[in-house]
N, C-alpha and C positions, 0 to 999 in steps of 0.2 A: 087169248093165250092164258092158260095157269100159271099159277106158280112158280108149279115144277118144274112147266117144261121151259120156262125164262131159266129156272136154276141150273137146268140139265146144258143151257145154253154157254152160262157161265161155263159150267166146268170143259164144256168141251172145248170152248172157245180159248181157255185159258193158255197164257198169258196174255192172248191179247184178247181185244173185246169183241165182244157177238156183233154179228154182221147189223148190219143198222134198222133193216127191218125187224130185228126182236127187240134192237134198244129202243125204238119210236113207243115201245110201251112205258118207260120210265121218263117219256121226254114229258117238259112242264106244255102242257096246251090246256091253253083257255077254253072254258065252256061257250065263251060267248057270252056271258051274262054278269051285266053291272050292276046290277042291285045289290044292296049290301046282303050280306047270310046268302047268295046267291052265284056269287062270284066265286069260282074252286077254277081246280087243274083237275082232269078231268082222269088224269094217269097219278095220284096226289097218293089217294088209299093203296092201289097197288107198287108205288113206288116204298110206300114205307114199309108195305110186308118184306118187299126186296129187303132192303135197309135193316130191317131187325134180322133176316136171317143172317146176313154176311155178316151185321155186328154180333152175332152169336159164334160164327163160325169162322175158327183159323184158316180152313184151307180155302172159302172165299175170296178173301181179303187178297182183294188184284186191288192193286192203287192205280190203275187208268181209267177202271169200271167206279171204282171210288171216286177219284175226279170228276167224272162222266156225271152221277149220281148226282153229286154236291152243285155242280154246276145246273140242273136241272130244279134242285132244292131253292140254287140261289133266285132263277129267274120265279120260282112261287112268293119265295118270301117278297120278292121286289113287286112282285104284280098285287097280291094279297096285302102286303105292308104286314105281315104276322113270322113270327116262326113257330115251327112247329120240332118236336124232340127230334126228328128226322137228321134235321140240319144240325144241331148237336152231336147226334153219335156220326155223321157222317164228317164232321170238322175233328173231331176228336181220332176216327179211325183216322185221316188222312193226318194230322199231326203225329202221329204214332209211328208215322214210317221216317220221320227225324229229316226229310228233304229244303234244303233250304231254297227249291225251286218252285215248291208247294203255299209256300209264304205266303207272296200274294193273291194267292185262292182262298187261304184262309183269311188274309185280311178282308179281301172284300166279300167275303160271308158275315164277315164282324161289323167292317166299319162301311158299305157301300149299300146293304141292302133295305134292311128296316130298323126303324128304333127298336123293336124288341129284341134281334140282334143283337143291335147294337149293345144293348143293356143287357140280353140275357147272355150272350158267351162270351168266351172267359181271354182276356186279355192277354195270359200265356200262349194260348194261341198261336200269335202275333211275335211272342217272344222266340220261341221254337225251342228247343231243347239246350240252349247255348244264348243267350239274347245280344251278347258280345260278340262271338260269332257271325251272329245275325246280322249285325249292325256293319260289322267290317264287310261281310258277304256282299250286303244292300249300298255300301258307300261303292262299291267299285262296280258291280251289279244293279245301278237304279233301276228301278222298276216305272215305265212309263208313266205311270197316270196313279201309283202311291208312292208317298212316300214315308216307308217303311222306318228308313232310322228314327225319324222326327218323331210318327208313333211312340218307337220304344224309349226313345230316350220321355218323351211328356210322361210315358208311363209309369217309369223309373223310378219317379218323383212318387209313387205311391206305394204301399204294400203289393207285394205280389207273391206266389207262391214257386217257391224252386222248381224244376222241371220233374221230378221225383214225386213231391210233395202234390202239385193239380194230379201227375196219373194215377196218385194213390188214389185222391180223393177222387176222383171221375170213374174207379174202376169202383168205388164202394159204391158212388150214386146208381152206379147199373148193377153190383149185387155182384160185382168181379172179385 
């Protein structure tokens, strides 16, 4: 399958997501091979062509296909132990839709999959657009297996950037 005809899938499909045999092109599968430098997802290159277009493009941005995506990104970073810019713009578009159901998809893109992760995205995140909100949302709303308020309240304790303040900066790092 191209590109195209994965894009053409989207839009027809939209709002809801293409039938499963066009998304089996974005799912994470192993090559099979453990050697180090050797070890990939075998759908990795064209998952991220995906990824740059819809992050280019307004009328892409379906947030179940975005879920769909990230989730796909999280099981490379988990099997590979890396991230790649992919898992970035796809954590960032699904932030962007302000869902406080989304939360724990983004945390465990942050805090569940690899240390680069871990280290390289951004803590706001986690916070969502309201981090008080968040918190009261997550105290009545636990989340199984994170727990989200303990996150933001340890993070509190540090500098972080207002929810305004990371979109500025995240739309400059992409030239927005």
């Amino acid at each position: 399958m191209e590109i195209e005809d994965f894009i053409n899938s989207i839009e027809l499909s939209s709002p809801n997501l293409p039938p499963k045999d066009i998304l089996k092109k974005v799912d994470f599968i192993h090559n099979g091979k453990e050697e180090w430098g050797e070890s990939d997802d075998i759908n990795a290159d064209f998952r991220e062509k995906i990824v740059e277009i819809i992050f280019d493009s307004e009328k892409l941005k379906n947030r179940e296909l975005i879920k769909y995506l990230l989730r796909a990104e999280i099981d490379y970073c988990r099997e590979e132990t890396l991230m790649r810019e992919t898992l970035r713009q796809l954590t960032f578009m699904l932030y962007s839709f302000g869902k406080f159901e989304d939360i724990p998809l983004l945390f465990e893109a942050k805090m569940d999959t690899s240390f680069d992760a871990e280290c390289g995205l951004d803590i706001e995140l986690v916070f969502g657009a309201d981090n008080e909100k968040v918190k009261d949302y997550f105290r009545t709303n636990k989340h199984i297996d994170y727990d989200i308020v303990s996150c933001i309240e340890e993070y509190e304790k540090y500098e972080f950037r207002t929810p305004e303040e990371f979109k500025k900066e995240m739309n400059s790092y992409y030239g927005k």
